[in-house]
N, C-alpha and C positions, 0 to 999 in steps of 0.2 A: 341823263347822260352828262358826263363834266366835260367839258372845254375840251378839241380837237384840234389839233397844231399839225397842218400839213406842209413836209418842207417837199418839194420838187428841188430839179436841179441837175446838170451835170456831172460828171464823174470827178472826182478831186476838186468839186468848189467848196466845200465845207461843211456838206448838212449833216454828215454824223456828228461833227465836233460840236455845230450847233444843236442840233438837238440833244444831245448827251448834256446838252451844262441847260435848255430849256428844262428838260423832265428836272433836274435837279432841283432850281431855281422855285421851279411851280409845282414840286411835288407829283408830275406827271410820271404816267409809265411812258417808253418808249421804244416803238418797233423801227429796225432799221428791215423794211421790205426789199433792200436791195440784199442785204445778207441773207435773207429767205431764198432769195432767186439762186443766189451763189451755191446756197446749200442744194438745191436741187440739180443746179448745174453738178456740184460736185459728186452726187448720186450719179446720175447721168454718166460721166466720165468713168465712175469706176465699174458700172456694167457695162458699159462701149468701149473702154478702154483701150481692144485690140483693134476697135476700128479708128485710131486716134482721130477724134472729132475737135478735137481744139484743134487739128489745124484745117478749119474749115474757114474759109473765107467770104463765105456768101452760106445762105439757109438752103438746103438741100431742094429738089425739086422734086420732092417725094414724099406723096401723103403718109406712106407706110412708116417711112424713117420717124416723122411728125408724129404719130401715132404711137409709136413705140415709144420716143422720148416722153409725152403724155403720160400715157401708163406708166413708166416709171417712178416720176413725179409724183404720180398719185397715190404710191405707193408709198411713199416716202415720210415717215413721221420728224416732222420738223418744229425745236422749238426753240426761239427767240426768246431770252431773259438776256440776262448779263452777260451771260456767252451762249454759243449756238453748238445746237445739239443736231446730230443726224444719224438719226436709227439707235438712238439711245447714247452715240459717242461724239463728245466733244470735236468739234472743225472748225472752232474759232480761229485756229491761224493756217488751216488747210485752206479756208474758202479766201484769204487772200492772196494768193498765188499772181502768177501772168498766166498758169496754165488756165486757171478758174477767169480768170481777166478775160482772155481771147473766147472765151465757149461761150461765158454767161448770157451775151445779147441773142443768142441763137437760139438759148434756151427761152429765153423772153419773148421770144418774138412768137411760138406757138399759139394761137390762141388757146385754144384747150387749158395749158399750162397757166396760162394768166386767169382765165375763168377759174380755173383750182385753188391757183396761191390768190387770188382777191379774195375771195368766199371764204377763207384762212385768215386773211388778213381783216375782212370786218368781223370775223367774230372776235377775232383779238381784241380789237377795238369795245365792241358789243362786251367781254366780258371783265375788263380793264377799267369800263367805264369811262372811255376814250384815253385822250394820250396825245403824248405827240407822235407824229407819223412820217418817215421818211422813204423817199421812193425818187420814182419819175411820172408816176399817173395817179398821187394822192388827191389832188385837187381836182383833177377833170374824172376821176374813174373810181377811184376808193373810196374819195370822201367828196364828196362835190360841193356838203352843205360845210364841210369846214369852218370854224372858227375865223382862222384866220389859214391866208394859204400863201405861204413864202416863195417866191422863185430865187435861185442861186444860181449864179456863171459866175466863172472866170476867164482868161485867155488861159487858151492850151497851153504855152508858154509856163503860166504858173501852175495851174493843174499837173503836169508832168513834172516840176520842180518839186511839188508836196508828194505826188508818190514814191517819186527816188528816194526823196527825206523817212518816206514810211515805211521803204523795203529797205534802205541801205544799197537797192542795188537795181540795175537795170541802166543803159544807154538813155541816156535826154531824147533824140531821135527817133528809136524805138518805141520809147515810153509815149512820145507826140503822136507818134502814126497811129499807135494800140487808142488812143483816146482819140484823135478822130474819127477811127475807124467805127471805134462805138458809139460817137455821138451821131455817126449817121444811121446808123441802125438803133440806135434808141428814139430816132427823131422820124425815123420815116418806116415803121412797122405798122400793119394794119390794124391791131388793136394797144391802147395803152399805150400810144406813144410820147413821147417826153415832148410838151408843146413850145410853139417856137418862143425863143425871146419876143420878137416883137408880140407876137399875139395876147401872150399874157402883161407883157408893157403896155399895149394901148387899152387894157383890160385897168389897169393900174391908174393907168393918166384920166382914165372915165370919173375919178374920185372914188372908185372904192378903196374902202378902208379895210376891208377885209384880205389885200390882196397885196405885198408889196416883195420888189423886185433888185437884188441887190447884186450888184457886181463886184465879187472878191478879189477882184484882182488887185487893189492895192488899200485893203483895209484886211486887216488880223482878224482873230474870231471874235476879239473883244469888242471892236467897231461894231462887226455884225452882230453878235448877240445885243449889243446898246441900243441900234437901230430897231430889232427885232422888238425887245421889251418895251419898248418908247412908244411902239407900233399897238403891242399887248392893253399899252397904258389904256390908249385910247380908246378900243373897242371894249374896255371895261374889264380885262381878264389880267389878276393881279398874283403875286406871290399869296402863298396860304393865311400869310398876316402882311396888310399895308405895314409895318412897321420894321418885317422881315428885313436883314442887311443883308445885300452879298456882294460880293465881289468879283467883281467879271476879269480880273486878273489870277481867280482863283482858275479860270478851264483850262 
């Protein structure tokens, strides 16, 4: 098995952009497991559609409802490359929506669902040959033995500034509330839940080297990816040739 890069993280702190230029970099493949989740949310929506579940505000208190979003999911052939496939048709710019924003923790938060798309997500891994890996439960749930296992925040402040910049559109306020509202439901669901800063900080400050924890809020992707590879340096995991150039002003 080659070298696994788990990035964790919040919503709009940067791990796709970082691991899109890591897989480059190191020759790695890369799953974003959050656009998995989105894809399946997006399923979801379009058979539930007359029941509009994106405007739910809390997880249903019904086994049945759970069950049914389950099965659907499992239904659902989903596949991550370069762009994202669902039931054979392109959703790469469907699954980033506010519609698909507001549903997706809901979707997540089933267990059933998550036992499905994990068991998905390590064969990816399994038949990839590892990769880099991005989620909210790579490091405690997908990949535990990870390589190296990166945490990412920012202040909601800037996370809400970088998704405005990425749709072009939606209210700063709006956009704040939607990314609270998910960071508490990605933080406090019964399985898979995205672990706190502090816990995986004092996981960090213990000296491991396989673990480091970076606050985006006022470093670019370039800072972070330099920190990342510097991090790579150490634990022995290098570009396909030490002699390899790149440029981190290239992402």
């Amino acid at each position: 098995m080659g070298p696994i890069i788990a990035i964790d993280g919040t919503a709009g702190s940067g791990k796709s952009t970082l691991a899109k230029s890591l897989g480059k970099i190191l020759g790695l493949h890369v799953l974003d497991t959050g656009a998995m989740y989105r894809a399946a949310a997006l399923k979801v929506l379009s058979v539930m559609g007359e029941e509009r579940p994106e405007t739910l505000t809390k997880v249903p208190d019904d086994e049945s409802w759970s069950l049914q979003v389950a099965e659907i999911v499992k239904e659902s052939v989903i596949v991550i490359e370069d762009r994202v496939s669902l039931d054979g048709q392109d959703v790469t710019k469907e699954i980033r929506t506010d519609r698909v924003d507001r549903f997706v923790s809901f979707v997540a938060s089933i267990p059933a669902v998550r036992e499905d798309l994990v068991s998905r997500q390590r064969q990816w891994i399994a038949i990839h040959n590892g990769g880099v890996v991005e989620g909210r439960d790579i490091g405690t749930v997908v990949c535990p033995n990870a390589d190296l296992k990166v945490y990412l925040t920012a202040s909601i402040e800037a996370r809400a500034e970088r998704r405005a910049a990425e749709r072009a559109t939606g209210e700063r306020a709006e956009l704040e509330s939607m990314i609270d509202r998910r960071d508490a439901l990605d933080m406090n669901r019964s399985t898979g839940a995205l672990p706190s800063l502090e816990l995986v900080a004092s996981a960090e400050s213990n000296g491991r080297d396989d673990i480091i924890v970076i606050d985006s809020t006022e470093y670019n992707a370039s800072d972070v990816l330099s920190r990342v590879l510097t991090r790579l340096e150490t634990i022995g995991i290098h570009p396909p040739s030490r002699q390899m150039r790149y440029s981190t002003d290239e992402i």
